[in-house]
N, C-alpha and C positions, 0 to 999 in steps of 0.2 A: 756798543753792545745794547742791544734792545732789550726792553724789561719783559719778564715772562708772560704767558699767558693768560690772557684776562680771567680774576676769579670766575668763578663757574662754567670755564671749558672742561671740555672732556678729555683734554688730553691731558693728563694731568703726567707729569715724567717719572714722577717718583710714589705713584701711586703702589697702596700695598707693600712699600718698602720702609726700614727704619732706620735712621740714621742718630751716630754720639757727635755732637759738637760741642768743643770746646771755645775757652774764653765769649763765651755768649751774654753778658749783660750790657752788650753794647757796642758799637761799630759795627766791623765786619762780622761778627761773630752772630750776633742779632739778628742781622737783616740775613745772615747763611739760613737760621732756625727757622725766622718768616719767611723765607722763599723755599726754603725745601718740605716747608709744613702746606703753604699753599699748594705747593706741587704734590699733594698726596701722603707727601712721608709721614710717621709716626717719628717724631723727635723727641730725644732726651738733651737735654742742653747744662753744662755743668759750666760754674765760674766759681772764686772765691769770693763775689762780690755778688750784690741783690741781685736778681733776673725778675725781679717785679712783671715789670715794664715788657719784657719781654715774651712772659709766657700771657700778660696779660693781651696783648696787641696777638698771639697767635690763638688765642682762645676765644676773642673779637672774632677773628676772621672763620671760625667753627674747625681750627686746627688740632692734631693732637700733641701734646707737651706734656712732659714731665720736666723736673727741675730736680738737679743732685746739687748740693754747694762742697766745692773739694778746694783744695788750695793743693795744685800738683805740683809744687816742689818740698810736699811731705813726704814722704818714705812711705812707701803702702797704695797711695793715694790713688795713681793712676791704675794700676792693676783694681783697686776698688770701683773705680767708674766702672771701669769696665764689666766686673760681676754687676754691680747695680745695676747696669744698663741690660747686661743680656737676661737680669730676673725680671726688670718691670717689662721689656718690649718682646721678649723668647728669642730673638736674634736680634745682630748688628750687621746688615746689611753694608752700613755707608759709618764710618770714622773720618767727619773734618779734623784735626787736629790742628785751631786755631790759637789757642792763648799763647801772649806773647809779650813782653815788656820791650824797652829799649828805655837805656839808662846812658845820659853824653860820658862821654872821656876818652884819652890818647893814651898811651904809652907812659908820658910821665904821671896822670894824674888817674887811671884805672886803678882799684884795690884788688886786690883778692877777692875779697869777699862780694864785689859787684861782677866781679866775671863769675864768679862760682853762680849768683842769685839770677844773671840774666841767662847763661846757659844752663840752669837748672828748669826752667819754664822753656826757654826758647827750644832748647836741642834734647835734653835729659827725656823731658816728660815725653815728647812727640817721641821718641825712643820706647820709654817704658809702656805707652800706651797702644804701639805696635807690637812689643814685644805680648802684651795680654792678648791683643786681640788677636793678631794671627791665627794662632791656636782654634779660637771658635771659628773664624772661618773657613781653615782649611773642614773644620768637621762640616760645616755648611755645604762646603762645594764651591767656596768663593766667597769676594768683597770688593770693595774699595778702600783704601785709605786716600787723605787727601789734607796734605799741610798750609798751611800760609806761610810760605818764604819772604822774599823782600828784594828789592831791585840792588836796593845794599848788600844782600848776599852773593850779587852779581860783581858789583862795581866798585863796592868800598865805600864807606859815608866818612868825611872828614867828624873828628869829636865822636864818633861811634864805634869805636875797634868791640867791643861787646856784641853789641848788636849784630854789625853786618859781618863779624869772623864765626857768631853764633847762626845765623842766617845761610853761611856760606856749607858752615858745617850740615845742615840739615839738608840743604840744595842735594849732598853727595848721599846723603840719608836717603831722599827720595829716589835714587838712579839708583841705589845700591839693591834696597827694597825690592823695588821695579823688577832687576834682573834673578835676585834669590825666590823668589815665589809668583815668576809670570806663570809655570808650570799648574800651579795651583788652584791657579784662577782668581788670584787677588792681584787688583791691580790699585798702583801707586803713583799719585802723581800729584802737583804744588801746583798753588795760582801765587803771584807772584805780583804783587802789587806795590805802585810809585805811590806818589801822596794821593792821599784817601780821604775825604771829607768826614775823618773820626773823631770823637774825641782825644785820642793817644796822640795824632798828629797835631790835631792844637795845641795840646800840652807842648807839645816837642817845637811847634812852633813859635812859643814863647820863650821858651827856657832856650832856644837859639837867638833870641829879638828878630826871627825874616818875616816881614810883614807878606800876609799871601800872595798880594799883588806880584811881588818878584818873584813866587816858587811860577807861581800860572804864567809868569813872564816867559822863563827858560821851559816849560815844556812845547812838545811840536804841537800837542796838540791842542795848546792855553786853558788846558780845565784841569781838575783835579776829579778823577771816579769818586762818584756815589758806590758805598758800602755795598750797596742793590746789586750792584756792575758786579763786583768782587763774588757774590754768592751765586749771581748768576752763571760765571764761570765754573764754581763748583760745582751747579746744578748740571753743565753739560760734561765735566769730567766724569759726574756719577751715574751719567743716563747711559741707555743702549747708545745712544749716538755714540761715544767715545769707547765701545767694545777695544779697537784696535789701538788704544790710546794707553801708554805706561811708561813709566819712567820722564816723560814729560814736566817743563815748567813753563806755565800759561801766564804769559807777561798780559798785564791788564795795569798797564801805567802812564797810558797818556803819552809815549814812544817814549817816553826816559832813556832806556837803554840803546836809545838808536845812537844817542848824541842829543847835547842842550841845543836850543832852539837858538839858531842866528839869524839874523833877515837876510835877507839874498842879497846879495852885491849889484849897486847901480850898473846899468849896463854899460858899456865899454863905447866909448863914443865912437862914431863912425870917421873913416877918415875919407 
């Protein structure tokens, strides 16, 4: 996937338009804010964590940002972004609904209380934050929503049953969405990304001990996406280009889900 439009073109995709993104102080979330702020949008960007850096890097480039700090797995929380966002910007165009944790464990060693905490972020919030928003755009005439799934919501991650049955859950979220309010003119749709050059996936890559070399081994296509990649995805879910496009999930993983990468078999001697 090619990076967008060189600053200072005219075509900008998301010009005049506003978008809420969540989990923004970093990775995917971040680079969603800076590439949809290059591209024209007026961003609110909300995390429970500093967005310094972020709002700071889009207000470099002459973007516009605002900054809410929520931690949505409070009770209130997500229907609150939501007022916030549609007081400071008058609409919500465009809803990423990125925040997302991933915590290891199986069956024997998962609690309660970490499946409650990673499907409270993972699946709950992207729930209650559609559940606010709808509302203002069916008065609008329309929108987007647009989640971060996971290739684990596809395939299963060994040591992740949280995660990728939280992932999995949201995947039906998105299809479900998709078909209750195509009529309306809000459309719903996930990018769905393998290993990502984030900080979440380093963490995860240590707290597993897989040195990178091996992950970039077994992919087809031996790299792991840049954050950039991922938001660029989002930027073409939420343009005119993708009018016809809903209930959709935009694999941007480096072919993971095709199958791990094998080397071709020597050829078969001749007789």
């Amino acid at each position: 996937m090619t990076n967008a439009s060189p600053q200072g073109s005219s075509a900008q995709r998301m010009a005049g338009r506003t978008a809420v993104i969540t989990g923004a102080a970093s990775g995917i979330g971040a680079a969603t804010a800076r590439v949809f702020a290059r591209e024209g949008a007026s961003v609110l960007i909300t995390d429970r964590a500093p967005m310094d850096q972020t709002v700071a890097a889009i207000r470099e480039a002459d973007g516009r940002v605002s900054s809410f700090v929520a931690d949505l797995t409070v009770h209130g929380a997500a229907s609150g972004v939501i007022a916030e966002a549609a007081a400071r910007l008058g609409r919500i165009d465009i809803l990423v609904s990125n925040a997302g944790i991933g915590i290891p464990g199986t069956i024997d060693t998962l609690t309660e209380e970490v499946l409650d905490r990673v499907f409270a972020i993972n699946f709950k919030a992207g729930f209650l934050l559609a559940q606010s928003v709808i509302p203002l755009m069916r008065r609008q005439g329309g929108g987007v929503i647009l989640y971060t799934t996971a290739a684990a919501g596809h395939a299963g991650a060994p040591n992740l049953l949280s995660y990728s049955t939280s992932k999995a859950a949201l995947i039906n979220l998105v299809m479900t969405l998709a078909l209750d309010h195509a009529r309306e003119g809000i459309r719903v749709n996930a990018v769905s990304p393998g290993p990502t050059d984030t900080p979440m996936a380093a963490d995860a890559q240590k707290a597993f001990g897989i040195p990178p070399e091996m992950i970039i081994a077994g992919l087809p296509l031996a790299r792991v996406a840049q954050p950039e990649e991922i938001a660029e995805a989002f930027v073409y879910l939420a343009s005119p280009a993708a009018c016809s496009v809903t209930g959709h999930i935009l694999h941007v993983d480096s072919g993971v889900l095709a199958g791990p990468y094998r080397p071709p078999p020597p050829p078969l001697p001749h007789h």
